[in-house]
C-alpha angles and dihedrals in degrees: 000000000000110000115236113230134198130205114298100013120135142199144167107257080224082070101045096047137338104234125091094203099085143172115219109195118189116198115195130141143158142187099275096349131133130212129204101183126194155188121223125197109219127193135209088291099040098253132130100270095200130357082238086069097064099097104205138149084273107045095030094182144033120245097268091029107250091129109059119179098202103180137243105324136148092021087301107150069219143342137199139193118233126187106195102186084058096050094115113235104261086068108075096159138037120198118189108203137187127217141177117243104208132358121345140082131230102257085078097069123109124213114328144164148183111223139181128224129198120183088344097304119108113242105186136356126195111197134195146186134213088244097074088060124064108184105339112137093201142032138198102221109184134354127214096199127182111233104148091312136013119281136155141224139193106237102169088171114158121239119200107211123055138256088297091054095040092051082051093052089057096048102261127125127235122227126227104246129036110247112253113284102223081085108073100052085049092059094048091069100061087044105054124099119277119252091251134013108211102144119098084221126090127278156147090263113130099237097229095173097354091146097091095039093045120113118212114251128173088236120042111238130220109302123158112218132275103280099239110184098298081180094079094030096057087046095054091050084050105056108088090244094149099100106059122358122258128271117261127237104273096001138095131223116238121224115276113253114230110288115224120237111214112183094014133302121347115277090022115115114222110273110232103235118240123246103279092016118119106222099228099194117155124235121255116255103214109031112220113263092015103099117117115253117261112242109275104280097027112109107221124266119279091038130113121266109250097024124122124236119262094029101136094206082054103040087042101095090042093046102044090049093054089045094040106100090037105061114098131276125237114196097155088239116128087239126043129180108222092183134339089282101035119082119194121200118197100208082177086077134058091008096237123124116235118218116218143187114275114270096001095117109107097184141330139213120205144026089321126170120202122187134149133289109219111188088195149222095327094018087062091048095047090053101047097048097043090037091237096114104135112188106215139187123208117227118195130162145077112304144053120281120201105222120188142136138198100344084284115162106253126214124188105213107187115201119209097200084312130109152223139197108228121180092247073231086068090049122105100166133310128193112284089241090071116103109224132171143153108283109199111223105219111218131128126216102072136072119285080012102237137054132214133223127173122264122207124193147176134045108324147077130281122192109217116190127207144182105248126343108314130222126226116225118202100227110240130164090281108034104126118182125192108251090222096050093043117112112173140334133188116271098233089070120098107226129181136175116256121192125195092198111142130172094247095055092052094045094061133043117261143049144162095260088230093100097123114052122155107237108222124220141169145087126322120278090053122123149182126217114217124192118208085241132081106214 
């Protein structure tokens, strides 16, 4: 019986079967969308080892053979052969990928899946589905990856660029013309099963009633799937059913009740408020998880008729409208907000390792590395005593990491060879080529005289977390701030601490408690940044 993965689910393919000689089948299909679908070779890096390791419709195998593109066969969008015991030993990973050719996005794709085939019986299936993408053009299915041994796991991770941005990705280059097409439909010929598949010995035969024929072995060899009926398959891919299940043989389908919209309209990811922006968002009418249950033998509201409960083709309509507006969103960007307290970090982009607050990763996808970031001897002394220690982790690799903490609100302020001065309390990570130190704050009137804050500088991003949705200030001659409300301010501001401590005050009981306030000055164009919290 095949095992049914989920994303991000891995095995050895020990585990899984114990032949080497394997068939990998995609599925994936759209109204009026087109798939070139493709193998690349990785090595240790994960990056492409030789261009004659990228396994596409116009270069169907690698050099010894261990990458076969076979075609389109039992009812596969497209299926390869792949011999793991010949995969010479610079590759250590194969990614099978799927892109749009033309215009699109993924979020178009009906029900789809990779699949692997030992001996002619299916192992394991991952299947997905286009609402787990939003505009992504392209998509990395399934991984065989070398650790120790060979295993596999099911990725389905959306990419937004095409073929020509993924190769890129992996470290290709992309000529400037296509090669001609006549080629690929001249490959698919010597690729395609024989009529009949008589041999004990292995081969590409598509083992219509094999069974008989078959010799035991103590590994299953190469064998393509029983052929049943692709026709109807492919047309139900095709049909555009994603918006609403099919009706069931002798049921009807009842109307579908109004669907409620948290976090704004439905497909569209929530939108990370500005500094100074109210958010604005309405509150869903109907909380996840919150519905009354329906009487015992009732199925719930929103479902066919006829249907029994815990069918997924059933329950899908009614599930992917309540997660929705809670799967995650892919921009391409390096940073991407989730919500307003979820921060995601593509490492795949920009290479340079981020540096985040202890603890404050929530979950990862991907190869990641995480260690410890000393500051040092000095750097340990000048912290403690100005109260701007950070204790940071640095995060490197291949892959996204969630950061969040405390439900705090996150801002992603990008500088552009600026700079801004940031409490290293209000700091959840920034991008190690940022430039960052401990800035004095001259004033009088207080004990020790001065206070610190922390300055980064440089091209990056920075996250700053608040309580509540913060306001920005333009700094004028009498903008005052509360030191213990203020989150950041532009570098560029003088700012220096005003008291308002007189002897009277301090003779008799009784005074406002806003004795201590930092006084802001500078050009215009400067600005403060204020949370609705004293720390």
């Amino acid at each position: 019986m095949a095992r049914e993965f989920q994303r991000g689910h891995k095995a050895k393919i020990s585990d899984l079967t114990p032949g080497t000689d394997l068939y990998v089948g995609v599925q994936i299909s759209g109204p009026g969308l087109t798939f070139d679908i493709s193998c690349f070779g990785l090595d240790a890096n994960e990056q492409l080892s030789d261009d004659q390791y990228f396994i596409f419709f116009n270069q169907p195998k690698s050099p010894e053979e261990s990458i076969q593109l076979l075609g389109t066969q039992a009812g596969d969008t497209e299926s390869f052969r792949v011999t793991l015991d010949r995969i010479p030993a610079n590759v250590h990973k194969l990614s099978f990928t799927a892109t749009i050719d033309g215009a699109g996005q993924m979020s178009q794709v009906g029900p789809g899946y990779i699949r692997i085939v030992a001996g002619g019986e299916e192992v394991v299936r991952y299947a997905f589905t286009g609402s787990e993408f939003t505009t992504e053009r392209a998509v990395m299915l399934g991984d065989f990856y070398l650790k120790d041994v060979w295993r596999f796991a099911a990725v389905g991770q959306g990419f937004d660029g095409g073929l020509d941005a993924l190769l890129k990705n992996f470290g290709g280059e992309v000529a400037e013309e296509a090669p001609a097409a006549p080629q690929q439909q001249a490959a698919a010929p010597s690729f395609a099963p024989p009529p009949q598949a008589t041999a004990p010995a292995p081969s590409f035969g598509a083992p219509a009633a094999p069974q008989a024929s078959q010799v035991p072995q103590p590994a299953p060899s190469f064998g393509t799937p029983a052929a049943q009926a692709p026709t109807p398959q492919q047309q139900m891919h095709a049909a555009p059913t994603i918006a609403a299940p099919m009706a069931p043989m002798g049921g009807t389908v009842p109307p579908p009740a109004p669907a409620p919209a948290p976090y704004g309209q439905p497909g569209q990811p929530p939108q990370q408020p500005q500094f100074g922006q109210v958010p604005g968002q309405p509150v869903p009418a109907a909380p996840y998880g919150q519905q009354a249950p329906a009487p015992y033998g009732q199925q719930p509201p929103g479902m066919p008729q006829g249907v029994p409960q815990g069918v997924p083709q059933a329950a899908g309509a009614g599930l992917q409208a309540a997660l929705q507006p809670y799967k995650e969103t892919a921009t391409g960007q390096r940073w991407t907000p989730q919500n307003q307290q979820l921060m995601r970090v593509d490492l795949t982009m920009g290479g340079t390792p981020v540096l985040a607050r202890q603890g404050s990763m929530v979950m990862y996808q991907g190869k990641v590395d995480f260690s410890y970031k000393g500051a040092g001897f000095a750097g340990r002394i000048v912290g403690n005593a100005t109260g701007q220690e950070m204790q940071l982790m640095r995060c490197t690799g291949r892959g996204q990491v969630f950061l969040a903490e405390d439900g705090s609100h996150l801002h992603a302020i990008e500088l552009q060879g600026d700079g801004i001065c940031v409490s290293a309390e209000s700091v959840l990570a920034f991008d190690e080529s940022l430039q960052h130190e401990v800035r004095r704050i001259e004033g009088h009137g207080i004990p020790g005289g001065a206070l610190f804050t922390m300055q980064f500088q440089g091209t990056g991003t920075v996250i700053v977390k608040t309580h509540g949705v913060p306001v920005v200030l333009p700094v004028t001659p009498t903008t005052f701030a509360d030191c213990n409300a203020i989150v950041a301010w532009s570098s560029a501001s003088q700012v220096i601490i005003s008291s308002q401590v007189r002897l009277r005050r301090n003779a008799y009981p009784g005074h406002s408690g806003e004795t201590v306030n930092l006084q802001f000055r500078g050009a215009p164009g400067n600005f403060i940044v204020v949370q609705p919290y004293e720390v």
